[in-house]
C-alpha positions as CSV (number, residue, x, y, z in Angstrom):
1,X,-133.4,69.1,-56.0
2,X,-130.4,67.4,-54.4
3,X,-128.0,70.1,-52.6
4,X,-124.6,68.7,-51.3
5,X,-121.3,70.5,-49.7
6,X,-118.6,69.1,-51.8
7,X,-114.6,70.1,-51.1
8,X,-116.4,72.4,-48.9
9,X,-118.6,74.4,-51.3
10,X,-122.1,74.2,-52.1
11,X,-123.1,71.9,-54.9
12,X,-126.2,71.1,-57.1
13,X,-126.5,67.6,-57.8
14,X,-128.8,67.5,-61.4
15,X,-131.5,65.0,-62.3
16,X,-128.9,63.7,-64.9
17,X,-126.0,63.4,-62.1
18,X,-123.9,65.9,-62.4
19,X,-122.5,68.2,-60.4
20,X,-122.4,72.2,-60.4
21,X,-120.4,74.4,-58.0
22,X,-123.5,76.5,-57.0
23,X,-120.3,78.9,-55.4
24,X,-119.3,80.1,-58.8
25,X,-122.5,81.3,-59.8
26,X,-121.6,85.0,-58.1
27,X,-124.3,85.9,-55.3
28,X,-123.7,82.2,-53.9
29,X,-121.2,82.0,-51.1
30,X,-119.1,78.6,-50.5
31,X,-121.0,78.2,-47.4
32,X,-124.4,76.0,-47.7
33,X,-125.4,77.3,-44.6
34,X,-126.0,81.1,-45.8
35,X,-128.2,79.4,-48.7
36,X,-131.1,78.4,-46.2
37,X,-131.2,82.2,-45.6
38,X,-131.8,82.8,-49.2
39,X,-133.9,79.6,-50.2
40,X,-136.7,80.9,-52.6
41,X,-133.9,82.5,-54.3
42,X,-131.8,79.1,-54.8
43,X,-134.5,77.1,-55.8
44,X,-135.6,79.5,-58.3
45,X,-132.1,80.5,-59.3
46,X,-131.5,76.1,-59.3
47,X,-134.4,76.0,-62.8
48,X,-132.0,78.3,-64.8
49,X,-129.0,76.0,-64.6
50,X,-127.8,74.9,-67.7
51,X,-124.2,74.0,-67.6
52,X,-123.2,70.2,-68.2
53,X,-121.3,70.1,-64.6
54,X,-118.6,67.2,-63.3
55,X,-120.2,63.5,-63.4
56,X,-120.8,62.6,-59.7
57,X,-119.6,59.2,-60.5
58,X,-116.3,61.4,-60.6
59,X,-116.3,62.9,-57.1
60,X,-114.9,60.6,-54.2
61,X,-117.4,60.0,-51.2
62,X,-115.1,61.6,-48.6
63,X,-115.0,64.9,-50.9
64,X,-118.7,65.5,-49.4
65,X,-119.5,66.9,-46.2
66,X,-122.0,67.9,-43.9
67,X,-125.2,69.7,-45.7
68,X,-126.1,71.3,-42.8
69,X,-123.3,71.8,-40.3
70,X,-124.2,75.2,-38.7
71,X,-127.9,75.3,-37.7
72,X,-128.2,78.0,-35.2
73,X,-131.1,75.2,-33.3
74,X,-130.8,71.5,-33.6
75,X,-133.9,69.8,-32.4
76,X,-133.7,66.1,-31.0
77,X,-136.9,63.7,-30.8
78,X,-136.8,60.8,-28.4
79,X,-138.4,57.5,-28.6
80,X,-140.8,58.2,-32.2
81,X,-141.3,54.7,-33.1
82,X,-143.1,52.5,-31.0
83,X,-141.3,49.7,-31.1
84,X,-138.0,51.6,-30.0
85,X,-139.9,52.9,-27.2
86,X,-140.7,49.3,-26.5
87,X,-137.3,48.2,-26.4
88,X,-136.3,51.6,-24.4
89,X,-138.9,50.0,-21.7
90,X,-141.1,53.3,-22.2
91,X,-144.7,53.3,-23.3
92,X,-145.3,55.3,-26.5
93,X,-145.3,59.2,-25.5
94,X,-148.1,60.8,-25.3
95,X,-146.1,64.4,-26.2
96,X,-142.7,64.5,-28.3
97,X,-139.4,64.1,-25.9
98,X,-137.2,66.5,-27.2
99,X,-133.7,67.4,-26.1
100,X,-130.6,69.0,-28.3
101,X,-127.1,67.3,-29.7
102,X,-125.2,70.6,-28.8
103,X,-123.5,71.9,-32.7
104,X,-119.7,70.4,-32.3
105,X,-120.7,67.0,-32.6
106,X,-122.1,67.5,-36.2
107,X,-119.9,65.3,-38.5
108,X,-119.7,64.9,-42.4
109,X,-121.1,61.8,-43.8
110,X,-118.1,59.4,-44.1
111,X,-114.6,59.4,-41.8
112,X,-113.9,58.4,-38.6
113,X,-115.6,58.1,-35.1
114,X,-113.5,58.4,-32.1
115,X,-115.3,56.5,-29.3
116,X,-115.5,57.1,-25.9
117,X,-115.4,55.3,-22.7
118,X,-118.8,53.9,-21.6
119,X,-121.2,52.3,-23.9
120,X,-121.5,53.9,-27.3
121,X,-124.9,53.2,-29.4
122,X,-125.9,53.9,-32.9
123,X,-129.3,55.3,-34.0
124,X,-130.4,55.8,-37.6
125,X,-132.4,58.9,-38.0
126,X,-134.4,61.4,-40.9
127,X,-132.4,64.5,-40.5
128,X,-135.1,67.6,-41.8
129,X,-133.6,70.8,-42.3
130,X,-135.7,74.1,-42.2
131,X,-135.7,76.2,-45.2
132,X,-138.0,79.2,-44.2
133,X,-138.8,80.8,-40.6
134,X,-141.6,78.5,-39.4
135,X,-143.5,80.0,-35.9
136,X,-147.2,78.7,-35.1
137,X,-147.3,76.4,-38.4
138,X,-150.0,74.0,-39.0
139,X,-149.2,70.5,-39.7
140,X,-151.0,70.4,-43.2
141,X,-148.2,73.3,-44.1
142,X,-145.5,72.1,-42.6
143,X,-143.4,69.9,-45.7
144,X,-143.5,73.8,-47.4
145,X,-140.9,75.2,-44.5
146,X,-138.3,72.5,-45.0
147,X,-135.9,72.8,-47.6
148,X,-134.9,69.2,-47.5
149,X,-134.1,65.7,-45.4
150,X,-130.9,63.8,-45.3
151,X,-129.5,60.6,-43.2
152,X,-128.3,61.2,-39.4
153,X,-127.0,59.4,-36.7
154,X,-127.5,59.6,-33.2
155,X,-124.7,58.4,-32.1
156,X,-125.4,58.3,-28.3
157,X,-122.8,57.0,-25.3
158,X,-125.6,55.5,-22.8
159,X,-123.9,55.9,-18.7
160,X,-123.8,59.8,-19.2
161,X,-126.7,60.3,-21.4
162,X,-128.6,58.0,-18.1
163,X,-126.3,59.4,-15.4
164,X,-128.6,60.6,-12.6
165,X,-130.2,62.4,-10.8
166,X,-131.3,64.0,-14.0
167,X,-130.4,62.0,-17.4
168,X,-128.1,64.3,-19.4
169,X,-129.6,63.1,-22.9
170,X,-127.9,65.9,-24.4
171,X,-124.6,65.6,-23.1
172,X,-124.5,61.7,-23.9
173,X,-124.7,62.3,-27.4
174,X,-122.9,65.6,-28.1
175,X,-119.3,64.0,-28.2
176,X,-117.5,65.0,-31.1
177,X,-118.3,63.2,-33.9
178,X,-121.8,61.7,-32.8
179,X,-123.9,64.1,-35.1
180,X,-123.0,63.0,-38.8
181,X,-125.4,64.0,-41.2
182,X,-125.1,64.1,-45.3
183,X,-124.6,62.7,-48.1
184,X,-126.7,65.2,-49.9
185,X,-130.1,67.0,-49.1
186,X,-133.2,66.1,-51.0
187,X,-136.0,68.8,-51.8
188,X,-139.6,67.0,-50.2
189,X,-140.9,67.1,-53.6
190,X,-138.7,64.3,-55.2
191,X,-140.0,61.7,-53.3
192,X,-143.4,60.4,-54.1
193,X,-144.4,60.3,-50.4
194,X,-142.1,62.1,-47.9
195,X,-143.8,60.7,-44.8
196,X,-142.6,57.0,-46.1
197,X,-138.8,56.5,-46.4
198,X,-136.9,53.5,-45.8
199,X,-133.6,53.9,-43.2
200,X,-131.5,51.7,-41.4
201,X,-128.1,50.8,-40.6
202,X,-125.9,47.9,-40.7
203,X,-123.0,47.1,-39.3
204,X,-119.6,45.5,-40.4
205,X,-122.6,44.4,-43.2
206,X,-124.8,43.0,-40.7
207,X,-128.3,44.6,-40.7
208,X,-128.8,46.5,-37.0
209,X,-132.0,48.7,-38.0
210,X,-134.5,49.0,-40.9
211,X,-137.6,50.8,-40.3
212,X,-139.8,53.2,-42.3
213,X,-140.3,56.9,-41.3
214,X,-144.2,56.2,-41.6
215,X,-144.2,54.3,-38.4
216,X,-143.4,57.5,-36.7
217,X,-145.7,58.2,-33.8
218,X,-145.3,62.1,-34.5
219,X,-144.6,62.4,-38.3
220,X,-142.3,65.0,-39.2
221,X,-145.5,67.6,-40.3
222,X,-146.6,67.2,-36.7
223,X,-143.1,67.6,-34.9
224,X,-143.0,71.0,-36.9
225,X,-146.2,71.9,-36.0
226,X,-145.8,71.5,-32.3
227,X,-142.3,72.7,-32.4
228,X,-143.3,75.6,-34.1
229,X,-145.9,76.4,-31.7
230,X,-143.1,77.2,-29.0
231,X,-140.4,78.5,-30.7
232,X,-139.6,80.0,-34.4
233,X,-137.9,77.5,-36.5
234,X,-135.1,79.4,-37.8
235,X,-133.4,78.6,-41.5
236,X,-130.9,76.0,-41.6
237,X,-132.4,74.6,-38.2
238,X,-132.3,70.5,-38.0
239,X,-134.5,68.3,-36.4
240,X,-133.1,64.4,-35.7
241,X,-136.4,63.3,-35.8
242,X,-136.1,59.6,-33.8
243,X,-134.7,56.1,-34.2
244,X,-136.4,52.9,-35.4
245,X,-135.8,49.6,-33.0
246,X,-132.4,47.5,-33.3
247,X,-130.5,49.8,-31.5
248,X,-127.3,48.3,-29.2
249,X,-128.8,48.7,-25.5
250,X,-132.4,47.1,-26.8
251,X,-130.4,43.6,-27.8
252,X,-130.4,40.7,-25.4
253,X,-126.9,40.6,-25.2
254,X,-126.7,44.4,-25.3
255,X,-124.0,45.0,-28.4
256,X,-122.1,48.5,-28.5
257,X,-119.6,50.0,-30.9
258,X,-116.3,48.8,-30.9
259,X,-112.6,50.0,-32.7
260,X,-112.8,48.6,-36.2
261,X,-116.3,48.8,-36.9
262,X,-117.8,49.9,-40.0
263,X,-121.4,51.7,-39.6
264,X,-123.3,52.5,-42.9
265,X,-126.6,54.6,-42.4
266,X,-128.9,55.1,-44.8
267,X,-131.8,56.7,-46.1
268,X,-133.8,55.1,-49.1
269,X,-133.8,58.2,-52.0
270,X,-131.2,60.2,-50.4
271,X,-128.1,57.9,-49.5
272,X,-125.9,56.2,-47.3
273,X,-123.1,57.5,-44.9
274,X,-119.9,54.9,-44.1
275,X,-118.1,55.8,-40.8
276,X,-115.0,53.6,-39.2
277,X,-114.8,53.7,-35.3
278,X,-111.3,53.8,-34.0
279,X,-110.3,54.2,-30.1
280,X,-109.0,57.5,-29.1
281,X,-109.8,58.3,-25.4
């Protein structure tokens, strides 16, 4: 099942690409945020759907947003592919760094960027969104508590999230703007293997990151699992689950964002974000 916000309502996407305004359909709400609360219910009530719907080739790329733009926790993972670690001058972790990106820098999945002043970086990530309360869950049950995965970024200004005497990881990338997520949510169960998904991101059409989620050194059934074991995952929770190497800081000579550029993120299966950077502080 592929769930998108469109025009600001929630949407089914159909195996035959169409799409149906799930908000019509009378107990549904416009909000796709209130569906996590009520997920059971939507993906049985999503088997009943008959109607032909609006072709998606129809429906312009900026008319979708954000499919997850009010999680009550947002969950960041830090350095969970070796080879970033590598060009982060870290050793693989032993234990999962994890910090937040605070709510008001979630974005929709195409638009504008406003950068800031320091050094602004891009990192490609497999967003997971929790569909059902998940506390003390094992690993080998841990793809049945998430309602779907979508493309992120990362987006992460580097002097403050390094400012000392304690980094401020969370405050570097909360900016507004540096959390996009979209174009669409995909159920777990329509891709043949959900621990091994192409993303990466180019830009201005050069390629900046490719990597597959299977080189994660905590896969996203184990980042459940030890998240879970601290705090309840909550519906409608996200994880950014960690960026593959190629980011700006790792390149010898170090490359950040600049006005004019064009970043596309993607995730193989589920889609491809487009986001224009433009100078505004």
């Amino acid at each position: 099942m592929r769930l998108a916000t469109i025009s600001g309502r929630i949407s089914l996407i159909t195996a035959s690409d169409t799409v149906i305004d799930l908000a019509g359909h009378g107990w549904f709400g416009p909000n796709i945020q209130d569906a996590y609360e009520r997920w059971d219910e939507l993906l049985e009530f999503s088997k009943t759907i008959t109607e032909p719907g609006t072709p998606l080739s129809d429906i312009p790329a900026t008319e979708f947003g954000n499919p997850a733009p009010q999680p009550r926790q947002l969950f960041a993972i830090g350095l969970n592919y070796a080879e970033h670690a590598a060009e982060s001058s870290f050793p693989p972790p032993e234990e999962p760094p994890v910090f937040t990106k605070f709510v008001t820098s979630l974005a929709d999945p195409s638009g504008t960027i406003t950068l800031v002043p320091g050094k602004v970086d891009w990192e490609v990530e497999l967003v997971v969104v929790v569909g059902r309360r998940a506390h003390r869950v094992a690993a080998t049950d841990a793809w049945s508590y998430v309602a779907g995965v979508s493309v992120g970024q990362d987006i992460s200004e580097r002097v403050r999230q390094r400012v000392g005497p304690v980094p401020q990881f969370s405050l570097g990338k909360s900016y507004p703007g540096f959390g996009p997520i979209g174009p669409v949510l995909v159920t777990p169960d329509e891709f043949d293997d959900p621990d091994d998904l192409e993303l990466g991101c180019l830009i201005n059409g050069e390629q900046m990151q490719k990597g597959r989620t299977s080189d994660m050194i905590f896969p996203v059934p184990e980042l459940i699992a030890r998240l879970s074991a601290i705090t309840p995952l909550l519906p409608g929770d996200v994880i950014f689950t960690g960026t593959p190497a190629g980011v700006g800081f790792g390149r010898t000579p170090q490359r950040y964002l600049a006005p004019g550029d064009e970043l596309v993120s993607y995730v193989r299966g589920v889609g491809e974000m487009r986001h224009l950077m433009v100078a505004g502080y």
